[in-house]
DRENKOL-989096 format. One line per 5 residues: number of its first residue (from 1); for each residue x, y, z of C-alpha. Coordinates in pm, 1 decimal. Example, Ala and Ser with C-alpha at 12.3 -4.5 7.8 and 13.67 -1.06 7.14 Angstrom:
BEGIN
1> 1230.0 -450.0 780.0 ~ 1367.0 -106.0 714.0
//
This chain:
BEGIN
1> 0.0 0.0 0.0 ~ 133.4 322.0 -111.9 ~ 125.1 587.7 173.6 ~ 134.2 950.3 157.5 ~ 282.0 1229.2 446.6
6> 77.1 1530.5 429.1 ~ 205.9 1837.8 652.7 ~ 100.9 2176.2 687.6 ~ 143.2 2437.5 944.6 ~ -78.0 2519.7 1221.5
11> -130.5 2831.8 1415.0 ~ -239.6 2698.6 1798.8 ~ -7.8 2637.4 2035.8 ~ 3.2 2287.1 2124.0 ~ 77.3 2076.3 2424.3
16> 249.4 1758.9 2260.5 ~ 118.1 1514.5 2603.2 ~ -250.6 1590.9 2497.1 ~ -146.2 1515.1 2138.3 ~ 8.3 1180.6 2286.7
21> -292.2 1054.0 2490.9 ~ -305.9 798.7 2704.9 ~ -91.6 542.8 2409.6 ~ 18.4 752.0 2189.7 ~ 457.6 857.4 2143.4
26> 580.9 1173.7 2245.2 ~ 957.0 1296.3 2264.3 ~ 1028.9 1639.7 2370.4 ~ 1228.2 1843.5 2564.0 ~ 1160.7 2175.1 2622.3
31> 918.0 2384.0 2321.7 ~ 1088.7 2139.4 2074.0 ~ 938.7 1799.5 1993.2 ~ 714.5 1530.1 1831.1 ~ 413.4 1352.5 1897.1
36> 195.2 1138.2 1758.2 ~ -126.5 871.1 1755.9 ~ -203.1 567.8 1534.4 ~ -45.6 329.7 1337.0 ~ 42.3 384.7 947.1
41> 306.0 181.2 909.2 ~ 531.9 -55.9 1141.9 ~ 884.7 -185.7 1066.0 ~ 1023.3 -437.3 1261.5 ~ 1405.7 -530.1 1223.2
46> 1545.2 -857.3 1374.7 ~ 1883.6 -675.5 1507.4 ~ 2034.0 -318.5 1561.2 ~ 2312.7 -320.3 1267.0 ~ 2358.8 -84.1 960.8
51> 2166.6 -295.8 695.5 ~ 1847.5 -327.1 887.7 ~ 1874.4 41.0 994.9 ~ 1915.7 139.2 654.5 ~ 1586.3 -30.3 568.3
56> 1369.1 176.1 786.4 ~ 1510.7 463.7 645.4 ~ 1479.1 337.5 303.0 ~ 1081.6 283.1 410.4 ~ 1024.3 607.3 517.2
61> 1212.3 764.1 201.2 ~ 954.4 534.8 26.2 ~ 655.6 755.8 167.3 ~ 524.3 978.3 -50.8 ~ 566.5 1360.0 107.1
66> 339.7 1674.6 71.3 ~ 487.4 1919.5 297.2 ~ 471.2 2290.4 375.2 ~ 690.2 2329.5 646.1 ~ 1068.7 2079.0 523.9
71> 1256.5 2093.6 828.3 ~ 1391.7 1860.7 1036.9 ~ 1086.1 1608.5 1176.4 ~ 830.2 1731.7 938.6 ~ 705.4 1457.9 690.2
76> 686.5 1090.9 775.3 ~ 855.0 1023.9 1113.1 ~ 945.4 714.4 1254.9 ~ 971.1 646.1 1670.3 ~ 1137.4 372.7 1840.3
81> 1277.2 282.6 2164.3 ~ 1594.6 27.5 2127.1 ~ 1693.5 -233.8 2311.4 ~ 2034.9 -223.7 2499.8 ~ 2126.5 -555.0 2358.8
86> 2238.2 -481.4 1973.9 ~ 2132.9 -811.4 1887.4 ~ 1767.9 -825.6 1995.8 ~ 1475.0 -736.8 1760.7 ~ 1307.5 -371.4 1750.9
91> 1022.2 -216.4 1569.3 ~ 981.3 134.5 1449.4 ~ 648.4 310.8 1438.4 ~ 546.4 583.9 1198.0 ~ 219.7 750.1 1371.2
96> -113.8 810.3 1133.2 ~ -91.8 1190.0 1323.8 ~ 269.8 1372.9 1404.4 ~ 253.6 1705.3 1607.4 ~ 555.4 1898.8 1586.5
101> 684.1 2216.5 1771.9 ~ 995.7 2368.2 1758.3 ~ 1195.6 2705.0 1954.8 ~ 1127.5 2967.3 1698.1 ~ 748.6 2904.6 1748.3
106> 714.7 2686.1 1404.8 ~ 393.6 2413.2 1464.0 ~ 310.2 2149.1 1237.0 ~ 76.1 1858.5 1154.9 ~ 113.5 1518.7 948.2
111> -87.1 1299.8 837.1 ~ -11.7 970.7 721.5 ~ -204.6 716.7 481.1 ~ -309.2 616.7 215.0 ~ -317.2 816.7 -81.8
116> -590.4 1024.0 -124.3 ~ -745.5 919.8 241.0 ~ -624.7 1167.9 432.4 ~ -904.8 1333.7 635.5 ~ -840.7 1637.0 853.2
121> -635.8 1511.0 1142.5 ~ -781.8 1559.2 1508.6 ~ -515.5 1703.1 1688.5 ~ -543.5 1612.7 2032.9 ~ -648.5 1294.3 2155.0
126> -958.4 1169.1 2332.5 ~ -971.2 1229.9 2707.2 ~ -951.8 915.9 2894.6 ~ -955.3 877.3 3276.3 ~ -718.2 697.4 3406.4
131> -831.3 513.4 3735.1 ~ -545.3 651.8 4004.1 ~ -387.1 357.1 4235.8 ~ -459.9 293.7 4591.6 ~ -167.0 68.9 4694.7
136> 164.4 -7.9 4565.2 ~ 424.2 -287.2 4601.1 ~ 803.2 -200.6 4505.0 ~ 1088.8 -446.2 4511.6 ~ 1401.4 -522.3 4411.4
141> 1478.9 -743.6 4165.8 ~ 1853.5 -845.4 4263.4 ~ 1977.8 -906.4 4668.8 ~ 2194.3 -561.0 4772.9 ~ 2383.7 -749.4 4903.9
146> 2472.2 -986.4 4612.5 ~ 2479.6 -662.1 4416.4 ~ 2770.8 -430.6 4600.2 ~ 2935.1 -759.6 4577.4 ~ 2938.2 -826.2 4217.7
151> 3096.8 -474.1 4255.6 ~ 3349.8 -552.0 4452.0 ~ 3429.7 -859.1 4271.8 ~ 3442.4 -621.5 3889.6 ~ 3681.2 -408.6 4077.5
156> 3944.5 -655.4 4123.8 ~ 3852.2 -737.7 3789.4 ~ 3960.5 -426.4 3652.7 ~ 4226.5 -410.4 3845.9 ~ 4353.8 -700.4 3690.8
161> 4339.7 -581.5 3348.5 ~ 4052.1 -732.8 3192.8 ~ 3876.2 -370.4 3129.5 ~ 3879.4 -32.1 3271.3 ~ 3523.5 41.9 3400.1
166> 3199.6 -175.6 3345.4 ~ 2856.1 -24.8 3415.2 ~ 2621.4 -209.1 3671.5 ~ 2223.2 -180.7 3660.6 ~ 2000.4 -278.1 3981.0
171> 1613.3 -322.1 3891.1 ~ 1366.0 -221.2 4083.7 ~ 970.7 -342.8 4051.5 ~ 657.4 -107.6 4092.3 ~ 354.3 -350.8 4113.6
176> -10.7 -127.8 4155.1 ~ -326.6 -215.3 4170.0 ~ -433.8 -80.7 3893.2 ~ -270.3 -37.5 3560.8 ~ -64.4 285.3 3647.5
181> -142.9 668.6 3463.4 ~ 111.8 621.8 3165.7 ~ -26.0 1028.7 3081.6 ~ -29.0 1127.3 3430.6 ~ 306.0 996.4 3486.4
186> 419.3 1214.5 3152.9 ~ 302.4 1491.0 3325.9 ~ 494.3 1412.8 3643.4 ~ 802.5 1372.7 3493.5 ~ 816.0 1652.8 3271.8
191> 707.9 1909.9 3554.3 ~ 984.4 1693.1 3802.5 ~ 1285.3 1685.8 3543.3 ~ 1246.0 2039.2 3252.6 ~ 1575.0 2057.2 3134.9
196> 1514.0 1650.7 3023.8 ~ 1400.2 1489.6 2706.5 ~ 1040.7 1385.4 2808.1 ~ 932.9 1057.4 2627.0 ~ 696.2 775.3 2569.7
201> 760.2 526.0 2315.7 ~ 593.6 211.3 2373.1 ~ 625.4 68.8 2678.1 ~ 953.5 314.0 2779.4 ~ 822.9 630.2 2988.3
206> 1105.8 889.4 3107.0 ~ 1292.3 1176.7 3153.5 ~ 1646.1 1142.9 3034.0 ~ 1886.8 1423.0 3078.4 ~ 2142.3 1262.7 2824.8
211> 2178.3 1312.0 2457.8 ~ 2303.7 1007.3 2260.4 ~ 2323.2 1168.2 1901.3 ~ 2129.5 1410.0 1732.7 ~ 2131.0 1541.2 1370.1
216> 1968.4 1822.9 1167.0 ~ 2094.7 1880.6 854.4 ~ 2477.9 1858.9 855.8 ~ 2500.5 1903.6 1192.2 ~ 2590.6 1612.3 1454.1
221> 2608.0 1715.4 1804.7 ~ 2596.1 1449.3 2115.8 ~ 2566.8 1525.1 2516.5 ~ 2739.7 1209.2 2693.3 ~ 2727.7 1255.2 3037.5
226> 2958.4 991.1 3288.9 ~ 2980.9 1107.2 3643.3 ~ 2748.3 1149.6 3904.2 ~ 2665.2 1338.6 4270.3 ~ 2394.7 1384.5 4421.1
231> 2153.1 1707.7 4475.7 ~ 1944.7 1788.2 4775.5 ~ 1720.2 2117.6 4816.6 ~ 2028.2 2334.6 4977.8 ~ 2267.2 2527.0 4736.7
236> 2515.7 2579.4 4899.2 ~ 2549.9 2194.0 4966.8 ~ 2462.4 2113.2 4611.6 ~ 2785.2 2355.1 4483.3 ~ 2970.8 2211.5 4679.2
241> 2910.7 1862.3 4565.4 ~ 2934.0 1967.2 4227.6 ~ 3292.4 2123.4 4259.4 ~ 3414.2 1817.9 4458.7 ~ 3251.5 1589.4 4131.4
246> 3454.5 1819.7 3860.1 ~ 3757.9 1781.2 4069.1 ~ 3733.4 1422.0 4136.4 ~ 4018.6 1231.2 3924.7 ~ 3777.4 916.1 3938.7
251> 3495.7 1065.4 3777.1 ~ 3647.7 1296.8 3548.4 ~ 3879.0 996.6 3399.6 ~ 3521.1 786.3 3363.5 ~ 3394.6 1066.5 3193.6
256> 3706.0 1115.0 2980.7 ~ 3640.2 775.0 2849.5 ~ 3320.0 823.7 2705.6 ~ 3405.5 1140.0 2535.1 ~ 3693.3 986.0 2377.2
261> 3485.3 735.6 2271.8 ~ 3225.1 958.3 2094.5 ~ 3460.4 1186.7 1928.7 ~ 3624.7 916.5 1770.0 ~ 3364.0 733.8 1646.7
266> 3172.5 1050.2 1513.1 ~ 3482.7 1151.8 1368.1 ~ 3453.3 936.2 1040.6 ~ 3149.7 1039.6 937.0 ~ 3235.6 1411.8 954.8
271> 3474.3 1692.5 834.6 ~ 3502.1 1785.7 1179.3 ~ 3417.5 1724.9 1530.2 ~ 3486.8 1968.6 1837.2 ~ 3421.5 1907.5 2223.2
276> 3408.9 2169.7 2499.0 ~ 3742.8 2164.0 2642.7 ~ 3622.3 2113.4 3022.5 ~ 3295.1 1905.3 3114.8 ~ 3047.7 2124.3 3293.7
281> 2776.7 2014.4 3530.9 ~ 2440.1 1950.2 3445.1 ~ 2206.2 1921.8 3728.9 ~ 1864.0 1763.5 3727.4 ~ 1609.8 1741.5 4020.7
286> 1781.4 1482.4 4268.3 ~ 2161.1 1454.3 4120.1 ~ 2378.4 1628.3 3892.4 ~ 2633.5 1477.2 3620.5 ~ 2961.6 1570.6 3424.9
291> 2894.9 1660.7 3069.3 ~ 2995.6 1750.6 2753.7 ~ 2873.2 1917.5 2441.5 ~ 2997.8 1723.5 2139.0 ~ 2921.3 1865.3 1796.1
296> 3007.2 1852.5 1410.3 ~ 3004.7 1881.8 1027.3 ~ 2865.5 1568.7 889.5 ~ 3060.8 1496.4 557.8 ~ 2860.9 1492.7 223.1
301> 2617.0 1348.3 194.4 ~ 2542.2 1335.6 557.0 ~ 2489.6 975.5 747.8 ~ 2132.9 892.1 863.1 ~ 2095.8 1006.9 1236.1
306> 2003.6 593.4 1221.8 ~ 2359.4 536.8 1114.5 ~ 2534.1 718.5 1417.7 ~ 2321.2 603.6 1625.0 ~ 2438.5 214.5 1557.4
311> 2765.3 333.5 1589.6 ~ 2729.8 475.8 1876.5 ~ 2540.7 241.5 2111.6 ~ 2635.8 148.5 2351.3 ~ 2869.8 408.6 2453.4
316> 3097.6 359.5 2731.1 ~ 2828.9 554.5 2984.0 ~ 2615.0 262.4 2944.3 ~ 2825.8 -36.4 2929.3 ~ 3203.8 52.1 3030.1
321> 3514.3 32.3 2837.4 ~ 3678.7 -153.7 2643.2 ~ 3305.4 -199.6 2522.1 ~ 3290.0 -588.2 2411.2 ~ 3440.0 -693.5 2788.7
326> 3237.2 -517.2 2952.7 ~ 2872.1 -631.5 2801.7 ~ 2990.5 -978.5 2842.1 ~ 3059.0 -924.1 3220.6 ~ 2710.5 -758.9 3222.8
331> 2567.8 -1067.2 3037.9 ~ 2724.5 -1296.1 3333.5 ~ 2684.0 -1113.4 3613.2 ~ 2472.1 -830.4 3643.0 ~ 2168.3 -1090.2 3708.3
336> 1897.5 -873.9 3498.5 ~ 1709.4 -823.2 3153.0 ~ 1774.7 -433.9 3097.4 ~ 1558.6 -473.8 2803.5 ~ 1521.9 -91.6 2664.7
341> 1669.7 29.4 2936.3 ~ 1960.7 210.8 2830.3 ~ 1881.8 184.3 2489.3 ~ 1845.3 453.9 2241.4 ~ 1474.1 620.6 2223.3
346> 1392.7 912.5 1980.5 ~ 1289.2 971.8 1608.7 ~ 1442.6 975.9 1203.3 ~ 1232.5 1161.7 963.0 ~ 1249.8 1059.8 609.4
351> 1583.1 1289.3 564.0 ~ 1817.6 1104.0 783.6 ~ 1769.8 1407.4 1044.9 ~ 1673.4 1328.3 1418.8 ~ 1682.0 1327.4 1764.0
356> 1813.9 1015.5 2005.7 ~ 1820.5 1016.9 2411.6 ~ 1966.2 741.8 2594.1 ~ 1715.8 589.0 2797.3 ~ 1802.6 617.7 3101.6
361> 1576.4 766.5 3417.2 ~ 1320.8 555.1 3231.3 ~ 1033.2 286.5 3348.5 ~ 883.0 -2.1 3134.2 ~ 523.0 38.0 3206.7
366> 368.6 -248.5 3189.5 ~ -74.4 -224.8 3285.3 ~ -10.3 -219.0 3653.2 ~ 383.9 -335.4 3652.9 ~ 648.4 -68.3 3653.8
371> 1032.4 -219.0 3578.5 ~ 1290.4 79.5 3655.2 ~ 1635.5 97.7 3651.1 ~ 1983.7 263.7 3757.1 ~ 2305.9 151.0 3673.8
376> 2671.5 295.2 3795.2 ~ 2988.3 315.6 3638.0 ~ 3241.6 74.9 3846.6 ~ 3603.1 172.0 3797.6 ~ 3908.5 40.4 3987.9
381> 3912.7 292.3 4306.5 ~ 3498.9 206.4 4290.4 ~ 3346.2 196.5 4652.3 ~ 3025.4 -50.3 4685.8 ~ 2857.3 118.3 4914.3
386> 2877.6 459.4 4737.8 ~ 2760.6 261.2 4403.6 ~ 2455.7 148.4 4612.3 ~ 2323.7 478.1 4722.9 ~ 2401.2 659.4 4388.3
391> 2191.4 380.6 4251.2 ~ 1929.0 503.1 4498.2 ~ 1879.8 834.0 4411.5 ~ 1926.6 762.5 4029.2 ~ 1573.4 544.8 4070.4
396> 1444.4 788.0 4305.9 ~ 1336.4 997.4 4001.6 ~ 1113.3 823.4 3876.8 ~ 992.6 583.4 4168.9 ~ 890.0 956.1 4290.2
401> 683.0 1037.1 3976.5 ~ 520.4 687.2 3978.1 ~ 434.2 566.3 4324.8 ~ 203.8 899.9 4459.1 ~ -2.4 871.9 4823.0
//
């Protein structure tokens, strides 16, 4: 069946969780974004690699466009959220109705079907109440105990040369009793965490403050963030953290890692790439992280966003360094399924351009089952108990947005 993107501009301002509903995708973060309902077309790929990539880009270049507005995420768009694993199987979704907003006040609508049946769109979805739970049941998936001592044990790992850091996960499990508010939780998140990409994409709800590749036009930037400390409602304290994080040897050398590893994997696909010279802290509601700004000319003619993205994940934020090391120590002995967790989630538009968080600070939302995660980067000097309660306030935000007296 041969499908058609329609787009034209609209004139209201438009909040993109109304456009979502209850099951519908949204990805924003700030004014700028994408939403969308419905189903026009599905492609499922068995594996994250470059050929099956470059098939759902070569199926939404196959969509007939009609649009007013050609910029980056007008047209057909395509969501996903990715599993961590590079071999498991994904499926992208392009929406019947896209919403887009972006900072200079631009809004847009697509539709998507089949030629010539392409009725004017309802823009914001049905209103649908969403029973609000009573009680709550959260556990954890893995024994602390166990846990800070699979820790201890990758620390004399690394210390014995068989990587430099590996990234640990701990899962924790929400269990209402009632399938819990996927819209209301949208709305918690997004008021809880502003500075973050706000998303929904399937069964993956969050707030991730992290920036795994983005690209608009020629331009590639990336946000990898490695290093963490934690926040609390005092300033003073909370500078004070965050100068003894920038001037911490262990976390600035984990963070040096990852940017290394981004710049030089970027750089092939560009005629340049340029970092900030010193990470800088970015601080979200309950803990703040080392980051830096990555960004770049993409060569002619410019990779797919899909492209970098393969290349990219997992970076060493995720997984730890060397990369192939540490997943298989995270295969043997981190004792979960991340699933998406940690995965790329964002959006390619028939052009190649797009936006991709790392999804992290996320929840799979299952009816009345919740699955959350935090993971830590473990390096040599790496102190168990530390890892343990930065895990803690990691899944704090968004056990906070979820579980509600």
């Amino acid at each position: 069946m041969a499908l058609v993107a329609r787009t034209r501009r609209i004139d209201a301002d438009v909040d993109l969780l109304d456009v979502a509903g209850a099951s519908g995708v949204v990805f924003e973060k700030g004014v700028d974004g994408l939403a969308g309902r419905g189903e026009a077309l599905r492609i499922e790929i068995p594996r994250l690699d470059l050929e099956q990539l470059t098939k759902v880009q070569d199926a939404l270049a196959a969509i007939e466009s009609d649009d007013d507005v050609r910029r980056p995420g007008s047209g057909a768009v395509a969501f996903a959220t990715l599993p961590f694993d590079p071999d498991a199987a994904a499926a992208f979704v392009v929406p019947e109705i896209i919403v887009g907003r972006a900072a200079d006040g631009t809004r847009w609508v697509t539709t998507v079907g089949a030629t010539g049946e392409l009725p004017e769109p309802e823009i914001v979805a049905d209103v649908v109440a969403e029973p609000r739970p009573s009680r709550y049941e959260v556990a954890g998936v893995q024994d602390v105990e166990a846990w800070m001592q699979t820790v201890a044990d990758a620390t004399k790992r690394i210390a014995a040369g068989e990587f430099d850091k590996v990234v640990l996960a701990r899962e924790v499990r929400v269990t209402a009793d009632v399938a819990l508010p996927r819209l209301a939780l949208l709305h918690r998140l997004r008021r809880a965490f502003p500075g973050c990409f706000t998303f929904a994409v399937g069964q993956l709800v969050g707030a991730s403050p992290e920036l795994l590749v983005s690209r608009a036009g020629e331009t590639v930037r990336a946000h990898p963030m490695a290093g963490t400390a934690p926040r609390g409602g005092d300033p003073t304290t909370d500078a004070r953290l965050a100068a003894t994080l920038l001037a911490s040897s262990k976390d600035r050398a984990e963070h040096q890692i990852t940017i290394d590893m981004v710049w030089e994997t970027l750089l092939p696909f560009s005629s340049y790439v340029d970092s900030e010279p010193e990470p800088s802290i970015v601080a979200v509601a309950n803990v703040q992280h080392l980051a830096t700004m990555v960004e770049g000319r993409l060569s002619h003619p410019p990779a797919s966003v899909l492209e970098l993205v393969a290349v990219l994940h997992p970076t060493p934020a995720v997984a730890g360094w060397p990369v192939d090391p540490a997943l298989a120590y995270i295969a043997a002995e981190e004792g979960i399924d991340r699933d998406r967790y940690a995965g790329p989630v964002g959006w390619v538009d028939a052009d190649g351009n797009g936006t991709w968080a790392v999804g992290i600070r996320s929840a799979i939302v299952e009816g009345p089952v919740a699955r959350l995660y935090a993971g830590v980067g473990v390096v040599a000097d790496s102190d168990p108990q530390a890892e343990l309660a930065e895990t803690e306030a990691k899944l704090q935000a968004v056990l906070s947005a979820i579980v509600r007296p």
